[in-house]
C-alpha positions as CSV (number, residue, x, y, z in Angstrom):
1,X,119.1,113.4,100.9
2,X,117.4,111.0,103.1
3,X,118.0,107.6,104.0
4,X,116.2,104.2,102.8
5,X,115.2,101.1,104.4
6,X,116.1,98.2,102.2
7,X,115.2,94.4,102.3
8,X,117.8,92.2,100.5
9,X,117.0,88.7,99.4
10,X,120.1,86.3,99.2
11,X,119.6,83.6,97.2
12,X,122.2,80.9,97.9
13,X,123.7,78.7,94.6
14,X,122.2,75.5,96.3
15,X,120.8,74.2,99.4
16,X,123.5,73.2,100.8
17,X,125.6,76.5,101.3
18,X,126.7,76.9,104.9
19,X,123.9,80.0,105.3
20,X,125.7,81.2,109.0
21,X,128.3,81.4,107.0
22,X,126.8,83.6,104.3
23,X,125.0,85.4,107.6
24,X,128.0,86.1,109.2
25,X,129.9,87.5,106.0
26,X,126.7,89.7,104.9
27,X,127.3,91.1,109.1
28,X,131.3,92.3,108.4
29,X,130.6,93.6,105.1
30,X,127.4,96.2,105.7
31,X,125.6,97.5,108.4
32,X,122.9,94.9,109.2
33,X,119.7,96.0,111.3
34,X,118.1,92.5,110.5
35,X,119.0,89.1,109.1
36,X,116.7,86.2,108.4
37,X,115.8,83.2,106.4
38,X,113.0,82.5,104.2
39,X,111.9,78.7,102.7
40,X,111.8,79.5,98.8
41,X,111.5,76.0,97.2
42,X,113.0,72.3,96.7
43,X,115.2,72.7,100.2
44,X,116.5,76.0,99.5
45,X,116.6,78.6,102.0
46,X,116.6,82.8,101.2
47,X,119.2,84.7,103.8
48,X,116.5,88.2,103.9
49,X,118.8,90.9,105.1
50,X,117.7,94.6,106.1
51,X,119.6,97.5,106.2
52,X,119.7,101.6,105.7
53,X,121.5,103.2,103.0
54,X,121.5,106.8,101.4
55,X,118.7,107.6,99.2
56,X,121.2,109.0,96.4
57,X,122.0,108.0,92.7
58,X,122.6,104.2,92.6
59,X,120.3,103.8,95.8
60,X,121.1,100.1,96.6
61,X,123.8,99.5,94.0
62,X,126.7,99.1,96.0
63,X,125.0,97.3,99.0
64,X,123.8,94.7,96.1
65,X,127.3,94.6,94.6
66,X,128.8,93.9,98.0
67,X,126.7,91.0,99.0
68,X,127.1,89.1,95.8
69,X,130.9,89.4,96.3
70,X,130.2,86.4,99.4
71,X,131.4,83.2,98.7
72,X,127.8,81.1,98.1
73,X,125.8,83.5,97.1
74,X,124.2,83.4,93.9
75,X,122.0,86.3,93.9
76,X,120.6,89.4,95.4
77,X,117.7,90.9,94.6
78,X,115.9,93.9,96.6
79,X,112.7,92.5,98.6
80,X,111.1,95.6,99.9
81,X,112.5,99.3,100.1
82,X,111.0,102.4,102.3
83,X,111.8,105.8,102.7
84,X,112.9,106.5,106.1
């Protein structure tokens, strides 16, 4: 098995979530190798986080399932995913 390079969009449940907040809590719980923001619409801001996982049955499942667990965060949805 190889490993994947994954782009997470966070979509918070309104504009005004504390997005450090939601930055720092996406750091403790998985391995970021980037974190960024993205304008989406009508003041709301995407957290766009990237990391590398396993390229094995599920994929991004659990990385997906962790993130929503964050206090503030609505969504997450994958962005862009590579083969390393």
């Amino acid at each position: 098995m190889g490993k994947i390079g994954v782009v997470l969009k966070l979509m918070p449940e309104s504009p005004e979530e504390d997005l450090e907040k939601i930055k720092s809590e996406a750091k403790e719980r998985v391995d970021v190798e980037d974190i960024g923001e993205e304008d989406v619409a009508f003041g709301l801001t995407a957290i766009k986080v990237s990391t590398i996982v396993e390229d094995a049955e599920g994929g991004t499942d659990e990385v997906e399932e962790t993130l929503l667990e964050i206090e503030g965060v609505q969504s997450v949805e994958v962005d862009d995913i590579q083969k390393l």
